[in-house]
C-alpha positions as CSV (number, residue, x, y, z in Angstrom):
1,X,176.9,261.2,9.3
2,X,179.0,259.6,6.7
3,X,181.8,258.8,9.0
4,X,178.7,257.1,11.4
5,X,178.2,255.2,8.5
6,X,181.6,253.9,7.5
7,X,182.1,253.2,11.0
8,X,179.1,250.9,11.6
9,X,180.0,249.2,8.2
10,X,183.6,248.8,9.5
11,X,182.5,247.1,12.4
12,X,179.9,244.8,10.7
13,X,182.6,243.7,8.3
14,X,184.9,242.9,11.8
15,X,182.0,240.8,13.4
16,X,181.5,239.0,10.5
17,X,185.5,238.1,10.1
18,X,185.8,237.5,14.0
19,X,183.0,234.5,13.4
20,X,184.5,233.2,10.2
21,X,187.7,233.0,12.2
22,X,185.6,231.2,15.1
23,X,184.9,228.7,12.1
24,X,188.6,228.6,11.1
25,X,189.2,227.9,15.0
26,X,186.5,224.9,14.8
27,X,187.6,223.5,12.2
28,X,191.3,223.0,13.5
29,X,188.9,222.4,17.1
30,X,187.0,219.3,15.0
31,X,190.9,217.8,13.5
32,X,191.9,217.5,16.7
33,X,189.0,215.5,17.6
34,X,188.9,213.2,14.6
35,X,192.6,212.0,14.3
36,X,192.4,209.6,18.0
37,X,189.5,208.0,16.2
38,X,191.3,207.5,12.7
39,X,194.3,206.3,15.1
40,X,191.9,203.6,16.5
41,X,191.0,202.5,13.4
42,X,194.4,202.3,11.5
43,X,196.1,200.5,14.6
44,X,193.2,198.0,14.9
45,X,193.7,197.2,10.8
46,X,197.0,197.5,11.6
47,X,196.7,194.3,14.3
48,X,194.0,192.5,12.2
49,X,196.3,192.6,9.3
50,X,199.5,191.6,10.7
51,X,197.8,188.5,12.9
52,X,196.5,187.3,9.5
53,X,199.9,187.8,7.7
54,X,201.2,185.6,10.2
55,X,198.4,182.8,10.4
56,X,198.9,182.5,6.9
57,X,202.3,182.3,7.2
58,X,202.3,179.9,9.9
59,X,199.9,177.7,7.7
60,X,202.6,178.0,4.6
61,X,205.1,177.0,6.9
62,X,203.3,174.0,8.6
63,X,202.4,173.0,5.0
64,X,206.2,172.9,3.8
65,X,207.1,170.9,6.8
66,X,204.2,168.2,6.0
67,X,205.3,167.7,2.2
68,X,208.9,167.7,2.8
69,X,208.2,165.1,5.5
70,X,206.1,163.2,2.8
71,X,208.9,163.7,-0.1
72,X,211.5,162.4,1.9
73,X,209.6,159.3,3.4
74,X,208.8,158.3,-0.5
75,X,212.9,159.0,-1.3
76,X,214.0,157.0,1.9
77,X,211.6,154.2,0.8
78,X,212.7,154.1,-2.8
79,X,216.3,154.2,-1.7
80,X,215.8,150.8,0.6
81,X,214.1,149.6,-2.3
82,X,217.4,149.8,-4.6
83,X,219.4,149.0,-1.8
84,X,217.3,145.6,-1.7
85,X,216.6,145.2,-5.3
86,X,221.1,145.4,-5.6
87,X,221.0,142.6,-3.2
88,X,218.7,140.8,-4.8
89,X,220.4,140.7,-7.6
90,X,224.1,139.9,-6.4
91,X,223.9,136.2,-6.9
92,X,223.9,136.4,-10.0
93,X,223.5,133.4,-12.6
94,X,226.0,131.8,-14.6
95,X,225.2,133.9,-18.2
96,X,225.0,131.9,-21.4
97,X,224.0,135.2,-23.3
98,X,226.9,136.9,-22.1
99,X,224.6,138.8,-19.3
100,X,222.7,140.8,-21.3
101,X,219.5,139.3,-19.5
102,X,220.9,140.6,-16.1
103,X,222.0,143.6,-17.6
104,X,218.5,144.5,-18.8
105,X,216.7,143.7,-15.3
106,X,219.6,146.6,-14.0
107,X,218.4,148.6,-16.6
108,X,215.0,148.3,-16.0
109,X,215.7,148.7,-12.1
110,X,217.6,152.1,-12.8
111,X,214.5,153.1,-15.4
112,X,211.8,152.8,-12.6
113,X,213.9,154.8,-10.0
114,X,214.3,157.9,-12.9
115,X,210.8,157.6,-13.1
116,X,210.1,157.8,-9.2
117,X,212.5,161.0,-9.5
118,X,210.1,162.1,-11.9
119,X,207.1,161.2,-10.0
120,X,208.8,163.4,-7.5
121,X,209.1,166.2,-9.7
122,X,205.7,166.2,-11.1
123,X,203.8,166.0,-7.6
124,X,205.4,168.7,-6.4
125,X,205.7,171.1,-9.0
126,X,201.9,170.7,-9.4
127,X,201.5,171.1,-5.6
128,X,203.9,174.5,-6.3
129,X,201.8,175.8,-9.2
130,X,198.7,174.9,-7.0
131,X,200.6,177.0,-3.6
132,X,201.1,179.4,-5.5
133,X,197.8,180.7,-7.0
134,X,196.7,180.2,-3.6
135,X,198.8,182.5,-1.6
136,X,198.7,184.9,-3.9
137,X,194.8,184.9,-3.3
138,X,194.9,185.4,0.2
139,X,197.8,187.6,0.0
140,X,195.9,190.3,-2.6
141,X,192.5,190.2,-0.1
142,X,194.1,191.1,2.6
143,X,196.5,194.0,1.1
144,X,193.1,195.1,-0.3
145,X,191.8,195.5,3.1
146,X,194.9,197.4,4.3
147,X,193.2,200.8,2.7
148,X,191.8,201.1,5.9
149,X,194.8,202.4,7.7
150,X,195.5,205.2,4.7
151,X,192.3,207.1,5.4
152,X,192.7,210.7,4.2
153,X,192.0,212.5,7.2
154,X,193.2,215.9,5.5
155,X,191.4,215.5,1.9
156,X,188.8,217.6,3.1
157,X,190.2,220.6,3.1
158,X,190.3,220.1,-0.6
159,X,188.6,222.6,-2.7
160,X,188.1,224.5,0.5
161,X,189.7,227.3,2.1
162,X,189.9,227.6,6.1
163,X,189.4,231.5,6.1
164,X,187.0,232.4,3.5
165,X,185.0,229.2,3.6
166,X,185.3,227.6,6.8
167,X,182.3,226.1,6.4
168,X,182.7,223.8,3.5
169,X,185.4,222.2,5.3
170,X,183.7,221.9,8.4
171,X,180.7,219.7,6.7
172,X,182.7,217.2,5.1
173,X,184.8,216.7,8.8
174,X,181.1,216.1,9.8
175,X,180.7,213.7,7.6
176,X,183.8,212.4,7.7
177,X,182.9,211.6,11.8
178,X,179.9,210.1,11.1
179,X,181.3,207.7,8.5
180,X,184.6,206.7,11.0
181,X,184.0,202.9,13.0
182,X,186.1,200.2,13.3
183,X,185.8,197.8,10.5
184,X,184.4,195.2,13.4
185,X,183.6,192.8,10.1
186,X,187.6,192.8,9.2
187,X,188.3,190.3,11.9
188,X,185.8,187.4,10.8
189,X,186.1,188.5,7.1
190,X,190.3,187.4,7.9
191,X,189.3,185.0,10.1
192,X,186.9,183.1,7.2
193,X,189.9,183.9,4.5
194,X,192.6,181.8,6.6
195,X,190.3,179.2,7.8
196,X,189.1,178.6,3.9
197,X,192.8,178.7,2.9
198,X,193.8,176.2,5.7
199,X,190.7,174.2,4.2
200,X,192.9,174.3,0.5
201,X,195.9,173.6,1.8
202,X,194.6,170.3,3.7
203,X,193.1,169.5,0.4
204,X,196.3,170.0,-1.7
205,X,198.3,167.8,1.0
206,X,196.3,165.3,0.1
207,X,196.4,165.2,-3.2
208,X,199.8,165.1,-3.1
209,X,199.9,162.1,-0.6
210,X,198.0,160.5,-3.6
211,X,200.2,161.6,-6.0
212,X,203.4,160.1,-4.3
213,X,201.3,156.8,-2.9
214,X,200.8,156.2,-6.8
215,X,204.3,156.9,-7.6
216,X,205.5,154.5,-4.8
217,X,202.8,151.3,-5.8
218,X,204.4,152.2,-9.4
219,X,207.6,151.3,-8.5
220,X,207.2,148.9,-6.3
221,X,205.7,147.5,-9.3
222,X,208.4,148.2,-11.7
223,X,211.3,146.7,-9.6
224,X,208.6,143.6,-8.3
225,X,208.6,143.4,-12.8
226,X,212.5,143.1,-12.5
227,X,212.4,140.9,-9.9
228,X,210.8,138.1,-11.6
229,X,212.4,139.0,-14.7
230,X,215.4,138.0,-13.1
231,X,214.2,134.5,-11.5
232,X,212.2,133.4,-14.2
233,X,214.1,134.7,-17.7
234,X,217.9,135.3,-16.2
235,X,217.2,132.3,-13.7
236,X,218.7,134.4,-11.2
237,X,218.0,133.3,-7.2
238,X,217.2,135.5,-4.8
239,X,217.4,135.1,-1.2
240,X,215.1,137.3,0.6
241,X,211.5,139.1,-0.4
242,X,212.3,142.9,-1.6
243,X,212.1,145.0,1.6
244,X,209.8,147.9,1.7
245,X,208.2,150.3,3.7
246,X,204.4,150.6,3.8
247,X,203.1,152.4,1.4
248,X,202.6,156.1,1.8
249,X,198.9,156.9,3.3
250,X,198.7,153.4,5.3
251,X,197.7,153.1,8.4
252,X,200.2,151.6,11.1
253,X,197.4,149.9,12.9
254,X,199.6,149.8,16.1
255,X,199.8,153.2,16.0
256,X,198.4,154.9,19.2
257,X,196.6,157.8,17.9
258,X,195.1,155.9,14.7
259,X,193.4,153.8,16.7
260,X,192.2,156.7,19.1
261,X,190.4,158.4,16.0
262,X,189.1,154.9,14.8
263,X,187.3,154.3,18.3
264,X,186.0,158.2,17.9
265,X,184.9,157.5,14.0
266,X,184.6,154.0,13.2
267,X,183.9,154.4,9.6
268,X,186.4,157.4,8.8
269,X,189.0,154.5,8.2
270,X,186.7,153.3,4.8
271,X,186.8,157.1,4.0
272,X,189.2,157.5,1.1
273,X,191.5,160.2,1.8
274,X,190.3,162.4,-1.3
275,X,187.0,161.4,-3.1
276,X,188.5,159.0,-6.3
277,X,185.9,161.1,-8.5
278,X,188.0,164.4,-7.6
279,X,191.6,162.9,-8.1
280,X,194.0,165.7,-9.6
281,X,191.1,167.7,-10.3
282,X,192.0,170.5,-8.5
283,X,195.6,170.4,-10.5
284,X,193.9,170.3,-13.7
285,X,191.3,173.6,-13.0
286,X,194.7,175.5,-12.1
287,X,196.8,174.3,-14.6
288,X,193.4,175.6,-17.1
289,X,192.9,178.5,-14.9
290,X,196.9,179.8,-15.3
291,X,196.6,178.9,-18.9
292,X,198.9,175.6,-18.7
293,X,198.6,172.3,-20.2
């Protein structure tokens, strides 16, 4: 009878195991089934990501080409404005004072072109300082969104044990599954990100066309100053009007495509270029903002 006994608890003991180890079976059954859909989702982050790394890039890129197009249109116009200013100058009068009066209208000349370098310099270090803040923005919201492809498929074996408690694991895979879609919302949320930081970077650009259209009308002031120094208080003669370029930001009105946008908009050429109300604003909130004065 006892031996019945021992037998029959024997055998419950070896049905019970046999269906934990059916368990242990689905959970490595339920794995298998999960990891194509967390390999979905990481490769489509994985896309999402690396198309708005690029786009942003792309913009950066575009953006550098813009202002060093700008910088060097303002140092190719201040360097045909010395040229002309020197040639100006050449006939020079016949000095009673020893040509001190000449010699301070070339000083003056040389002063306003160290202060167009300097104009230089200060546009586009604040445009830098401005850049920078600004990439480093879009650059921290999209790494953020890049925990998506590190989803722990395996953490949920922890705390639990595939043999004695099969079960516990098996739940949390549940779960798991019913937690695991595509983040559908990453695309537009990257797609609003690059769009608003092509928006800033349009913005910037034209701040900093300001910047340097001030810096030029300052110097063409400056040596203009010279100039009649030297007619009127060195009697010095010159022979031609100082050359130079239109200023930055004006309009070539026989220019093609500006006058295909004027027909389109008629009043977007009395639109000022950035509001005068918000000139170097946007410097001044970053320089506050990075703690700068």
């Amino acid at each position: 009878m006892r031996s019945l006994v021992l037998i029959a608890v024997v055998l419950c003991v070896f049905s019970v195991t046999l269906a934990d180890r059916a368990k242990t079976r689905e959970v490595l059954q339920k794995l298998k089934e999960l990891h194509p859909k967390y390999k979905d989702i990481q490769d489509f982050v994985i896309k999402t990501i690396s198309e708005a790394q690029l786009k942003t890039t792309e913009k950066v890129n575009v953006f550098h080409e813009d202002i060093l197009t700008i910088k060097e249109t303002f140092v190719v116009n201040t360097i045909l404005i010395e040229e002309a200013f020197l040639e100006d100058i050449s006939n020079k009068p016949e000095a009673e004072d020893g040509g001190e009066c000449v010699e301070a209208v070339e000083q003056s000349s040389r002063t306003a072109i160290v202060l167009a370098g300097s104009a230089i310099s200060k546009c586009i270090t604040d445009v830098s300082d401005v850049l920078t803040v600004e990439v480093s923005k879009i650059s921290n919201q999209i790494k953020k969104d890049d925990d998506f492809i590190w989803v722990d498929l395996f953490n949920s074996f922890r705390g639990g044990n595939i043999f004695s408690r099969p079960e516990s694991i098996l739940a949390t895979l549940a779960e798991k599954d019913s937690r695991l879609q595509l983040p559908s919302d990453l695309y537009e949320e990257m797609s609003s990100a690059i769009s608003t930081f092509g928006d800033i970077l349009n913005h910037l650009q034209a701040i900093y066309i300001e910047c340097m259209t001030d810096a030029d009308l300052r110097l063409k002031r400056d040596v203009e100053s010279a100039l009649e120094h030297f007619v009127k208080a060195c009697g010095g003669v010159i022979n031609h009007d100082i050359v130079t370029l239109p200023s930055l930001g004006e309009t070539n009105p026989e220019d093609e495509s500006a006058a295909e946008i004027s027909e389109e908009n008629p009043e977007a050429e009395n639109e000022e270029l950035v509001p005068s109300e918000q000139k170097f604003d946007i410097l001044k909130a970053y320089r506050e903002h990075r703690g700068m004065h």
